[in-house]
PyMOL Python script that loads the backbone (N, CA, C, O; Angstrom):
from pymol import cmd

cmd.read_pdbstr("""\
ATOM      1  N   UNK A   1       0.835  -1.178   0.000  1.00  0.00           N
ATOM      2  CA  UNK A   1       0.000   0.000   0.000  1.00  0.00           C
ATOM      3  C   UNK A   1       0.882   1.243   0.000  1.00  0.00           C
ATOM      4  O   UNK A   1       1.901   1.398   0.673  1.00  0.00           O
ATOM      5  N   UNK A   2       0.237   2.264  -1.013  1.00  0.00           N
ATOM      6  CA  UNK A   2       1.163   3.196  -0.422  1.00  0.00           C
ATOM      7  C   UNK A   2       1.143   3.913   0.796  1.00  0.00           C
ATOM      8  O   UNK A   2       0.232   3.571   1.550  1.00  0.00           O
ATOM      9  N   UNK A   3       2.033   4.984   1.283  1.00  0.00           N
ATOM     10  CA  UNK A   3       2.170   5.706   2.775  1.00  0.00           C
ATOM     11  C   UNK A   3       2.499   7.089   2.236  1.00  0.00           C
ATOM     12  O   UNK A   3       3.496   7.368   1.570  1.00  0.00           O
ATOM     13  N   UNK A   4       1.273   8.138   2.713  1.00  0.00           N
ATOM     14  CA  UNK A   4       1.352   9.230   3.216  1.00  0.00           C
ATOM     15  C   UNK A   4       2.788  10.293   4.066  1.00  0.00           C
ATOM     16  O   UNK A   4       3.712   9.946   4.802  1.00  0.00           O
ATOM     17  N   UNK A   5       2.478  11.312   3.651  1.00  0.00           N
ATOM     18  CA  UNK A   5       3.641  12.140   4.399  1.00  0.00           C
ATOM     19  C   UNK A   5       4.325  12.226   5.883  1.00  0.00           C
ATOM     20  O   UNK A   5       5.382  12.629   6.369  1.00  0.00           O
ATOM     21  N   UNK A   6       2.961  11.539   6.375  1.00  0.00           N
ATOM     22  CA  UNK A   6       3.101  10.747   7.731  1.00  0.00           C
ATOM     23  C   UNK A   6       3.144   9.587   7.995  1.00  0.00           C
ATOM     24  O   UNK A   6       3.160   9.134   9.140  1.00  0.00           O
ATOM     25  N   UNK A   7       3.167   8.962   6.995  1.00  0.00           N
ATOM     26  CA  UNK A   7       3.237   7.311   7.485  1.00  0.00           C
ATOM     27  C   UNK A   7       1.572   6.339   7.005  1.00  0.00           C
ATOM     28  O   UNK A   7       1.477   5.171   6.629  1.00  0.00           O
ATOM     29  N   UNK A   8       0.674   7.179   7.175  1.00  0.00           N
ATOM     30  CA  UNK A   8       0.000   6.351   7.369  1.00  0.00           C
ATOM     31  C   UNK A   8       0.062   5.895   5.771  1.00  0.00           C
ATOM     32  O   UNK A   8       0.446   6.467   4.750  1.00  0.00           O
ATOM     33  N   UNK A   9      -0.631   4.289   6.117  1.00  0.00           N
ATOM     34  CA  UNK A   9      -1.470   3.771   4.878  1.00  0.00           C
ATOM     35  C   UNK A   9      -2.604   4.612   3.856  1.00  0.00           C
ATOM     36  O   UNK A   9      -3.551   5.215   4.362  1.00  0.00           O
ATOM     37  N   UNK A  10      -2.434   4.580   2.705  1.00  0.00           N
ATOM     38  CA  UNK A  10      -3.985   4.827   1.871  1.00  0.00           C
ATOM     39  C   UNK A  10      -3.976   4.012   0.512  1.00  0.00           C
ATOM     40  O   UNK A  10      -3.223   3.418  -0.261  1.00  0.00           O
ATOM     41  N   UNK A  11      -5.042   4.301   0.678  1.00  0.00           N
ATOM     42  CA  UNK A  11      -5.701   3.647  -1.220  1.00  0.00           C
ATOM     43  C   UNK A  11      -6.523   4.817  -2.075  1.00  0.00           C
ATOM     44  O   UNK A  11      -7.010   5.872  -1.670  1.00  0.00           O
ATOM     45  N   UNK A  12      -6.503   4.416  -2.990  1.00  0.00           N
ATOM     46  CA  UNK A  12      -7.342   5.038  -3.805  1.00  0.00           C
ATOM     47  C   UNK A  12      -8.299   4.516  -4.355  1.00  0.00           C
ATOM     48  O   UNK A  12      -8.119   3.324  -4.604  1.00  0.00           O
ATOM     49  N   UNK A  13      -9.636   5.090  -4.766  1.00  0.00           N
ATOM     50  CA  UNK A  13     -10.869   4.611  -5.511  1.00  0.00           C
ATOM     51  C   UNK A  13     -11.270   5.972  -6.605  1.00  0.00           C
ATOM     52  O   UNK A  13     -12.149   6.761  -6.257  1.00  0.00           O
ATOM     53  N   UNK A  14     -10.764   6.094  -7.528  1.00  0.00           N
ATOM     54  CA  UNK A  14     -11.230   7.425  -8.541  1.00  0.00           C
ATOM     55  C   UNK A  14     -10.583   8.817  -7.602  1.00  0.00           C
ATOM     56  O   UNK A  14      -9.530   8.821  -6.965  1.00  0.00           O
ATOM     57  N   UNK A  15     -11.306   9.646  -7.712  1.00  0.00           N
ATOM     58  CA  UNK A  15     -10.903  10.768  -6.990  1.00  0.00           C
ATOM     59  C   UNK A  15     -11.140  10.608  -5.153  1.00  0.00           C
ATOM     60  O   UNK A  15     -11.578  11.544  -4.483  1.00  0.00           O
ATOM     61  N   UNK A  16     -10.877   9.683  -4.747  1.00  0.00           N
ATOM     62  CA  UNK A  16     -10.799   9.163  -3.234  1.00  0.00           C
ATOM     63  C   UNK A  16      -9.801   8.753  -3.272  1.00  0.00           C
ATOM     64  O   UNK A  16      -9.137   8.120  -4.093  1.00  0.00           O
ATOM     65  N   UNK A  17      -9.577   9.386  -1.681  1.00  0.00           N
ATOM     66  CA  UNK A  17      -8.080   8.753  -0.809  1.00  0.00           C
ATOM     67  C   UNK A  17      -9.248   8.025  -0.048  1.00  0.00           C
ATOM     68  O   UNK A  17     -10.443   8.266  -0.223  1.00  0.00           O
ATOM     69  N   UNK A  18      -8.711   7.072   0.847  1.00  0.00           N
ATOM     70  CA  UNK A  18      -8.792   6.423   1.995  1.00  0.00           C
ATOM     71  C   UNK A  18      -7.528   5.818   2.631  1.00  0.00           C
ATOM     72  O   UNK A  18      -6.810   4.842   2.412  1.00  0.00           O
ATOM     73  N   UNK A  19      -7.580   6.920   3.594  1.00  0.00           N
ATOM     74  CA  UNK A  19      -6.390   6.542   4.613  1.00  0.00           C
ATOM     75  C   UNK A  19      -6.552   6.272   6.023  1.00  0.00           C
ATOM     76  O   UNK A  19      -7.144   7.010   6.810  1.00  0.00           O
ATOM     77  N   UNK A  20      -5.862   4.916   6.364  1.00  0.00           N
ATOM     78  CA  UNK A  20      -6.226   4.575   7.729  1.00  0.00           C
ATOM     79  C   UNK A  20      -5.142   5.281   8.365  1.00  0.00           C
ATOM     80  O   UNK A  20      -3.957   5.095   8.090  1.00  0.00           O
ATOM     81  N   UNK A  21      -5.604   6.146   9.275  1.00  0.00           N
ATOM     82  CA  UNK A  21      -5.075   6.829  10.114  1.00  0.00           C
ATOM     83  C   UNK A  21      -4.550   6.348  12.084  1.00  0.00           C
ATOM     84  O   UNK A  21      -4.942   7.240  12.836  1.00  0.00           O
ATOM     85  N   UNK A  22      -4.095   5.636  12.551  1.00  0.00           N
ATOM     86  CA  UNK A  22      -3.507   5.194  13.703  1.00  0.00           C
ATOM     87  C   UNK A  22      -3.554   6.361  14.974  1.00  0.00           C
ATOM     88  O   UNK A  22      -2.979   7.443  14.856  1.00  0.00           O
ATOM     89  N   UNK A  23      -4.215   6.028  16.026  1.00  0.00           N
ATOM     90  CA  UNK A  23      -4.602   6.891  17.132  1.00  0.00           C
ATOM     91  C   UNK A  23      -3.108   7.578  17.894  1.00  0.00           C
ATOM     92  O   UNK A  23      -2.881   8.450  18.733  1.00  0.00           O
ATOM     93  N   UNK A  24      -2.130   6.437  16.897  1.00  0.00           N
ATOM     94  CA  UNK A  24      -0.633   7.072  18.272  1.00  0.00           C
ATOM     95  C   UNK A  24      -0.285   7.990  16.780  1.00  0.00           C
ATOM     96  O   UNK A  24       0.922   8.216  16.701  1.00  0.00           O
ATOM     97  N   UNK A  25      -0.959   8.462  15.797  1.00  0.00           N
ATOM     98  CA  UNK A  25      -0.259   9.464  14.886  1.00  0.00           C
ATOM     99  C   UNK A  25      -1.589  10.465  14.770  1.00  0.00           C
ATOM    100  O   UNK A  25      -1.899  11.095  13.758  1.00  0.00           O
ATOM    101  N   UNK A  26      -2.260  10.465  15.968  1.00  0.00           N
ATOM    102  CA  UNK A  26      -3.143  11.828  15.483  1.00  0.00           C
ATOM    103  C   UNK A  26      -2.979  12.524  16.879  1.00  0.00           C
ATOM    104  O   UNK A  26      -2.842  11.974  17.972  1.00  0.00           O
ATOM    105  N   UNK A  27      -3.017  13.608  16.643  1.00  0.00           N
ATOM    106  CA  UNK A  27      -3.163  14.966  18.177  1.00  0.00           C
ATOM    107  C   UNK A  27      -4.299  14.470  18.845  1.00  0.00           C
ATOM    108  O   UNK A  27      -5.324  14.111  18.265  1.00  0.00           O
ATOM    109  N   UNK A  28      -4.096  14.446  20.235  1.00  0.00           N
ATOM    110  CA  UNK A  28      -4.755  14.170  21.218  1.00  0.00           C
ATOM    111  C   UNK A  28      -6.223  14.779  21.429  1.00  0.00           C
ATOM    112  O   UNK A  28      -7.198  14.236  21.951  1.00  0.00           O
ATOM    113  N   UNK A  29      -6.064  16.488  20.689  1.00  0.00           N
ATOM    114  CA  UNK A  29      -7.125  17.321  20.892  1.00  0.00           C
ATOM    115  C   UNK A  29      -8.368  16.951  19.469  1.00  0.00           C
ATOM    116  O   UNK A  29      -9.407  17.594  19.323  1.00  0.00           O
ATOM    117  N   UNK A  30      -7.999  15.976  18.702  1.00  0.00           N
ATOM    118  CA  UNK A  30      -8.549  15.608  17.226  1.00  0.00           C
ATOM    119  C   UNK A  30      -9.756  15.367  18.018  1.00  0.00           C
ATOM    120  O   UNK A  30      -9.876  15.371  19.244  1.00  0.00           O
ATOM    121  N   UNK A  31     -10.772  15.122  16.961  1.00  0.00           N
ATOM    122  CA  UNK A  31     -12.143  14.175  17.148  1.00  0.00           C
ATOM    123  C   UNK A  31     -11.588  12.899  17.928  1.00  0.00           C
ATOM    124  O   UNK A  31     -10.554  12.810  18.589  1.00  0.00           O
ATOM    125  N   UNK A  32     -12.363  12.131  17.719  1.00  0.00           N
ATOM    126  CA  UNK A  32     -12.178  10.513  17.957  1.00  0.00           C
ATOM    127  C   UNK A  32     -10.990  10.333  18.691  1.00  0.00           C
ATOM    128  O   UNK A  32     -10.077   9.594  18.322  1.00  0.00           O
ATOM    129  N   UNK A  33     -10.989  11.113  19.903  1.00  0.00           N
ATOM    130  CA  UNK A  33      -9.449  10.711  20.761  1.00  0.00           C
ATOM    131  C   UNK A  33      -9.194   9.303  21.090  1.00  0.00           C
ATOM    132  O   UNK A  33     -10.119   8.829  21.750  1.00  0.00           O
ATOM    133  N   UNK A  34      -8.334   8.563  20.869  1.00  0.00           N
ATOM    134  CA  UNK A  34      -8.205   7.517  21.072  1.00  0.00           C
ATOM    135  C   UNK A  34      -8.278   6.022  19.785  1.00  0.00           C
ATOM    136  O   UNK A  34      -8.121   4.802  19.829  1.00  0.00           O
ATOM    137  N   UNK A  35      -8.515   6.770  19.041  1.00  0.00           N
ATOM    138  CA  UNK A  35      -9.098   5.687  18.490  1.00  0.00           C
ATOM    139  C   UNK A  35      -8.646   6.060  16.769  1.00  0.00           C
ATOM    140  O   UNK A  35      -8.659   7.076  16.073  1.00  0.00           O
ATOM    141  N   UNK A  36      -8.318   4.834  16.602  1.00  0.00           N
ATOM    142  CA  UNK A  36      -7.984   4.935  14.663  1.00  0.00           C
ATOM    143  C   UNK A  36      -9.317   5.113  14.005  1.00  0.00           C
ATOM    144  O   UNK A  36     -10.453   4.797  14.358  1.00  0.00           O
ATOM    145  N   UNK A  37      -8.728   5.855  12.689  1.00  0.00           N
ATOM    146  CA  UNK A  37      -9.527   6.477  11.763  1.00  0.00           C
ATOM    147  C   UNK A  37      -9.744   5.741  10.466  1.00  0.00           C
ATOM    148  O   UNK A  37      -8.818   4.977  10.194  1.00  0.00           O
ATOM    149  N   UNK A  38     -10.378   5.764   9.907  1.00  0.00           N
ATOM    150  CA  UNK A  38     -10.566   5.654   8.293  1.00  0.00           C
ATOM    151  C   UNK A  38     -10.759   7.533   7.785  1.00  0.00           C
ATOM    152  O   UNK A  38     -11.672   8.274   8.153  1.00  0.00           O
ATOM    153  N   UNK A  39     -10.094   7.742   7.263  1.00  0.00           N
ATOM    154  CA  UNK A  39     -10.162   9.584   6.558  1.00  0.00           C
ATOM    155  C   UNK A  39     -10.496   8.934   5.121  1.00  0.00           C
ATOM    156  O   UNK A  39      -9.912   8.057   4.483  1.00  0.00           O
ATOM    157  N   UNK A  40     -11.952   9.888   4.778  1.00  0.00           N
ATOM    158  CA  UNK A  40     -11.821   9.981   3.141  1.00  0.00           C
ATOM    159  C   UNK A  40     -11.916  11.117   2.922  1.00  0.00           C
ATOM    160  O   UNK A  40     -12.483  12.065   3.465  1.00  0.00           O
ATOM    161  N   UNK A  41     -11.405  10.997   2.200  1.00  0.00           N
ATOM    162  CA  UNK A  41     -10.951  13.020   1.078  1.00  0.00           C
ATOM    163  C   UNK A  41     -11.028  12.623  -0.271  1.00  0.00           C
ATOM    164  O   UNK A  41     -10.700  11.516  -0.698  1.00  0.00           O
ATOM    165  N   UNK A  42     -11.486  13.593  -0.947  1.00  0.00           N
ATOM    166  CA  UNK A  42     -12.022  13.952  -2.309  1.00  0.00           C
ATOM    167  C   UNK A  42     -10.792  14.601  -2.782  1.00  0.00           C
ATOM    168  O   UNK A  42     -10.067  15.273  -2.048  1.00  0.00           O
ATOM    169  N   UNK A  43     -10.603  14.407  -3.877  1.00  0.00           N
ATOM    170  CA  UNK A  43      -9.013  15.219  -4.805  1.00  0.00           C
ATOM    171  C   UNK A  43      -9.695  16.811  -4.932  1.00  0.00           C
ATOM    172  O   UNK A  43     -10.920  16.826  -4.811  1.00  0.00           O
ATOM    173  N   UNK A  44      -9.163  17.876  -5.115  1.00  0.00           N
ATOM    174  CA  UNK A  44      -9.741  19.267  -5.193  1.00  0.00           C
ATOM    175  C   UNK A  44      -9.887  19.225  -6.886  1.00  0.00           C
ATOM    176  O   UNK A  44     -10.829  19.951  -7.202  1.00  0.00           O
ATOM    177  N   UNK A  45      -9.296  18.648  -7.985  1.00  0.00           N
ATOM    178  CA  UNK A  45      -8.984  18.437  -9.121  1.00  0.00           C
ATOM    179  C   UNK A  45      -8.101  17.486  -9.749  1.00  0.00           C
ATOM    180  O   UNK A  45      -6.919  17.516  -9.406  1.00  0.00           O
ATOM    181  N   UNK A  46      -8.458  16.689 -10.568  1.00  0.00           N
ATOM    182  CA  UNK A  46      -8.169  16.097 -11.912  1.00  0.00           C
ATOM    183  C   UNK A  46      -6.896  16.163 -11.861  1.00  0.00           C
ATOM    184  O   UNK A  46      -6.220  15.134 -11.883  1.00  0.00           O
ATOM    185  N   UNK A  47      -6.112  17.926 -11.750  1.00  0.00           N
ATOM    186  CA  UNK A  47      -4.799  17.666 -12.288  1.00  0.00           C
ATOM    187  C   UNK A  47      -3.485  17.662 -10.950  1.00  0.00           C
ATOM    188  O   UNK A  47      -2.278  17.775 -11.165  1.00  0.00           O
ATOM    189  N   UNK A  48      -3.933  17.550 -10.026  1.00  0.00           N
ATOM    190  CA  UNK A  48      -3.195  17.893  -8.394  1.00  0.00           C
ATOM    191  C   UNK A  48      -3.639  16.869  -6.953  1.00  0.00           C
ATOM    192  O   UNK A  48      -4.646  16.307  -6.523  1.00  0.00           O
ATOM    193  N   UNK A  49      -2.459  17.016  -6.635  1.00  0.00           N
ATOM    194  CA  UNK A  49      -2.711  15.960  -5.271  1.00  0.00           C
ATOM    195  C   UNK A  49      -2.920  16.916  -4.190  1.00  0.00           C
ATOM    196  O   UNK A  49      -2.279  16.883  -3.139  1.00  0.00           O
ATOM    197  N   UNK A  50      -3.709  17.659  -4.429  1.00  0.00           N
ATOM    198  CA  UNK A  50      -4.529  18.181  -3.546  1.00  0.00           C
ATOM    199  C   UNK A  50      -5.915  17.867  -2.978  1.00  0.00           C
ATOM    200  O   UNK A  50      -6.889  17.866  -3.731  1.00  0.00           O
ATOM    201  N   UNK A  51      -6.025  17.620  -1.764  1.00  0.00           N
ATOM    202  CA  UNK A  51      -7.194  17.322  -0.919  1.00  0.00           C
ATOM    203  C   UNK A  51      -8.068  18.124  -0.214  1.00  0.00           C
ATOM    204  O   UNK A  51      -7.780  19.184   0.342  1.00  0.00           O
ATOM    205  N   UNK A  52      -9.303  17.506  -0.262  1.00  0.00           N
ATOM    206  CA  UNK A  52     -10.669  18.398   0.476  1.00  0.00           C
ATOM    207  C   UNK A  52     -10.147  17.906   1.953  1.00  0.00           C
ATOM    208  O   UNK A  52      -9.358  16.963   2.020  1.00  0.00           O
ATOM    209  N   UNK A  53     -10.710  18.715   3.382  1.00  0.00           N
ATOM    210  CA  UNK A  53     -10.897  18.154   4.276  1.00  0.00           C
ATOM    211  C   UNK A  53     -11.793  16.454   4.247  1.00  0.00           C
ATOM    212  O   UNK A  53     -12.728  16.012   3.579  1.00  0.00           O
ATOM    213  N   UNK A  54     -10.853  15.848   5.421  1.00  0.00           N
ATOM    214  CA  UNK A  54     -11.891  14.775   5.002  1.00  0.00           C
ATOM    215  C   UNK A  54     -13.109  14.385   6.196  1.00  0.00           C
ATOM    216  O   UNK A  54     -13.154  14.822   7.346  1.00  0.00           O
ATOM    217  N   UNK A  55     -13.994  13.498   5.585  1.00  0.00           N
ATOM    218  CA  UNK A  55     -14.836  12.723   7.082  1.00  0.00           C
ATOM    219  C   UNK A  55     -13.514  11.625   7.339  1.00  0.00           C
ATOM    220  O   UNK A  55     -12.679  11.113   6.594  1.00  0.00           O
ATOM    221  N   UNK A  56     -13.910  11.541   9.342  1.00  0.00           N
ATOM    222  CA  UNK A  56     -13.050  10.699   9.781  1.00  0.00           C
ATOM    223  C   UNK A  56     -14.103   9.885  10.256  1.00  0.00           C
ATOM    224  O   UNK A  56     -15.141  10.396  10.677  1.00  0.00           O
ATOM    225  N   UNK A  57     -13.871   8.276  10.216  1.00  0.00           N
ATOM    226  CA  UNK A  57     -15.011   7.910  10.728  1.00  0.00           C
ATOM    227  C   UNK A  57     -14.254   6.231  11.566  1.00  0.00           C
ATOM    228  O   UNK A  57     -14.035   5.274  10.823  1.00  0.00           O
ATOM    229  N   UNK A  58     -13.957   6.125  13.045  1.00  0.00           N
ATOM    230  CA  UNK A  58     -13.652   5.750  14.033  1.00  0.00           C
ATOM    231  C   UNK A  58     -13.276   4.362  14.033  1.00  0.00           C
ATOM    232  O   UNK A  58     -14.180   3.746  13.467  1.00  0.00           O
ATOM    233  N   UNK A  59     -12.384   3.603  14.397  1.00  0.00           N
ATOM    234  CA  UNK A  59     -12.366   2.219  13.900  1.00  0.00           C
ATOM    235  C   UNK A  59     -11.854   1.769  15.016  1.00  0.00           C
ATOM    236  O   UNK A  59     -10.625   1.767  14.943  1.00  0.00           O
ATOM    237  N   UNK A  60     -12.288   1.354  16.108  1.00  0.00           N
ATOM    238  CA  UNK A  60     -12.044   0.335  17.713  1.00  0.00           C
ATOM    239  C   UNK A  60     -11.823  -0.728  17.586  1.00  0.00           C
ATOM    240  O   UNK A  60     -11.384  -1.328  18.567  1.00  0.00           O
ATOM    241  N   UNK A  61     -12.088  -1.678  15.923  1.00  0.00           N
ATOM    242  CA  UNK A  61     -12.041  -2.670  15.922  1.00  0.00           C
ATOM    243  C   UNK A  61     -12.357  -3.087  15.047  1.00  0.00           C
ATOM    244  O   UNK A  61     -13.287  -2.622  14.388  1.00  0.00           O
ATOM    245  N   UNK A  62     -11.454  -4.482  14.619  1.00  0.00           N
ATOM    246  CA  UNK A  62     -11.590  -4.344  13.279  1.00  0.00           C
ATOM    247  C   UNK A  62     -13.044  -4.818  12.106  1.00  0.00           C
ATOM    248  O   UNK A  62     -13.174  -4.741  10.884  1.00  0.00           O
ATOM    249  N   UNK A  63     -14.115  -5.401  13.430  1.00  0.00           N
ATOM    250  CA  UNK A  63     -15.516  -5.308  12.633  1.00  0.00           C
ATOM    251  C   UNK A  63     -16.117  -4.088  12.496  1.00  0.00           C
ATOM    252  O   UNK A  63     -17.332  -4.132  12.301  1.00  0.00           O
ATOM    253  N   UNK A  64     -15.709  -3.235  12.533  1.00  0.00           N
ATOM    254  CA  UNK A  64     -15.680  -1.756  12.433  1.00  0.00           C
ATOM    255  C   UNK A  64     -15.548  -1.482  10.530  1.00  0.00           C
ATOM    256  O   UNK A  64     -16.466  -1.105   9.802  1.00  0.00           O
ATOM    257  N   UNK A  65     -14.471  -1.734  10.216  1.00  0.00           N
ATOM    258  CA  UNK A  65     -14.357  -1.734   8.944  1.00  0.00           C
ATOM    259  C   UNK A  65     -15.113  -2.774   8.043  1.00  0.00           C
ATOM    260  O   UNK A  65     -15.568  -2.514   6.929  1.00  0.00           O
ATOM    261  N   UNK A  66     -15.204  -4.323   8.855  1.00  0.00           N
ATOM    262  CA  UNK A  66     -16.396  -4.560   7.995  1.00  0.00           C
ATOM    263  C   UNK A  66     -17.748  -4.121   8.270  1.00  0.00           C
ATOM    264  O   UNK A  66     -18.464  -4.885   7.622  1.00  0.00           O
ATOM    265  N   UNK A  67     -18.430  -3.339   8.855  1.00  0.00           N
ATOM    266  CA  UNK A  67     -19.486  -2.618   9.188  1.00  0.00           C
ATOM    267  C   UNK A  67     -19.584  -1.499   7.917  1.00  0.00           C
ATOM    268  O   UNK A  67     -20.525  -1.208   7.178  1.00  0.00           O
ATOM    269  N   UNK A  68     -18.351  -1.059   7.987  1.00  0.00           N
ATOM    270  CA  UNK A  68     -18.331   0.053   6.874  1.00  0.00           C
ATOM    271  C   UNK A  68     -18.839  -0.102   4.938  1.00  0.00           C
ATOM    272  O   UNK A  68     -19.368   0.490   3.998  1.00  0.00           O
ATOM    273  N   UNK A  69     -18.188  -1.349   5.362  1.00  0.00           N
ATOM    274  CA  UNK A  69     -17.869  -2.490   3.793  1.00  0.00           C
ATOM    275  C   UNK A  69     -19.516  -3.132   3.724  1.00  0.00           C
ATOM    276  O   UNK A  69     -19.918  -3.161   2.561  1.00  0.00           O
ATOM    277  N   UNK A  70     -20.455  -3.608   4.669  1.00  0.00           N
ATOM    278  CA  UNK A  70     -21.842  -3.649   4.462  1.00  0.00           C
ATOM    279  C   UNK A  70     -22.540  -2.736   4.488  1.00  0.00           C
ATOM    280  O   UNK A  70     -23.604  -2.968   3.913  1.00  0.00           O
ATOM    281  N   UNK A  71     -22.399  -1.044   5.192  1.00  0.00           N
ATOM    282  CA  UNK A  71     -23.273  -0.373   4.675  1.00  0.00           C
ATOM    283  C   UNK A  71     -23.525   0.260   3.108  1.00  0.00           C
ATOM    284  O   UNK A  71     -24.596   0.561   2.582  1.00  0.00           O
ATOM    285  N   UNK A  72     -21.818   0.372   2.432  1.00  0.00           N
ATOM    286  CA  UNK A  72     -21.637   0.463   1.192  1.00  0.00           C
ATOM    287  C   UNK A  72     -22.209  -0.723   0.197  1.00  0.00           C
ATOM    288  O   UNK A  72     -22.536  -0.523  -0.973  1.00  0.00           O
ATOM    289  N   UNK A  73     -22.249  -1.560   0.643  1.00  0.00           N
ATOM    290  CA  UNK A  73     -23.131  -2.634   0.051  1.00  0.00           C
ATOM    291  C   UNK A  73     -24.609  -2.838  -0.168  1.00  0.00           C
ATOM    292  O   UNK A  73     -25.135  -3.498  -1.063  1.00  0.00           O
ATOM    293  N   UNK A  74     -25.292  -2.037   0.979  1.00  0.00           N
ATOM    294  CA  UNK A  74     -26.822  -1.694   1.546  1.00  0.00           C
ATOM    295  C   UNK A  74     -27.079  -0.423   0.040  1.00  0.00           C
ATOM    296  O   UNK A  74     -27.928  -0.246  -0.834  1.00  0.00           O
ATOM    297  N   UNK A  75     -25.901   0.144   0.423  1.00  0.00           N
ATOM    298  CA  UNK A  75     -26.331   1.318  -0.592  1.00  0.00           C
ATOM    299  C   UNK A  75     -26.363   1.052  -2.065  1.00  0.00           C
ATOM    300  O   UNK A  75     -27.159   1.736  -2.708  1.00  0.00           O
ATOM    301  N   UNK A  76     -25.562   0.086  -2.778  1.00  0.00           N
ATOM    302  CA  UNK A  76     -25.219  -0.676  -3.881  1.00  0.00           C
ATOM    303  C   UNK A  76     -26.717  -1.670  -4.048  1.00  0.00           C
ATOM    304  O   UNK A  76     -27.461  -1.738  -5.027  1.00  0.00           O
ATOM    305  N   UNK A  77     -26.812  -2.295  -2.876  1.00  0.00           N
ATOM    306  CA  UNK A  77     -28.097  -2.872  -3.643  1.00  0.00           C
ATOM    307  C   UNK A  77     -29.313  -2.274  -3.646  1.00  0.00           C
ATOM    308  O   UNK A  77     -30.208  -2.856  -4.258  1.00  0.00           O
ATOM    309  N   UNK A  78     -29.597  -1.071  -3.013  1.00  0.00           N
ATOM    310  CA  UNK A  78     -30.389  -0.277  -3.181  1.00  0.00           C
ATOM    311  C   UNK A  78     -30.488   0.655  -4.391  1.00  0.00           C
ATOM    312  O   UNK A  78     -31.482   1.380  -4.352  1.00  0.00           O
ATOM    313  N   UNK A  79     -29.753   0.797  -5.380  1.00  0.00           N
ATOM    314  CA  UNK A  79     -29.497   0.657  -6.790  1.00  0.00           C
ATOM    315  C   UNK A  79     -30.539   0.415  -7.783  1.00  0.00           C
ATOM    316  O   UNK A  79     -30.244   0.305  -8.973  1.00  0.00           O
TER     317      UNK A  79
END
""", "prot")
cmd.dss("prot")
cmd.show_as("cartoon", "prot")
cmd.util.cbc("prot")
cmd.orient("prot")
């Protein structure tokens, strides 16, 4: 996978990052103290690796991420 300016992990899906973000590499005063992240950010444009702020959304464990992976699925078959 590749790694961020900080270390962490991400992937890409089209103009999405998804980067798992690790609770011992975020500031204490962040949202979700304690606890790893999934961050998605939107590219600002086509031609630059520039990023929107992203949603962070909390991961305690790792059925956490498959929780994430069936609601995207809920939404797919609702299609």
């Amino acid at each position: 996978m590749e790694r961020d300016s900080k270390g962490n992990i991400y992937t890409e899906i089209k103009n999405i990052r998804l980067t798992y973000v690790k609770s011992a590499n975020r500031a204490p005063d962040k949202d979700w103290p304690g606890s790893d992240v999934i961050r998605i950010q939107a590219y600002r444009d086509g031609t630059s690796k520039s990023l929107h702020r992203g949603a962070e959304i909390p991961v305690d464990k790792k059925e956490d991420v498959i929780d994430i992976v069936s609601e995207l699925l809920k939404i797919h078959k609702a299609l």
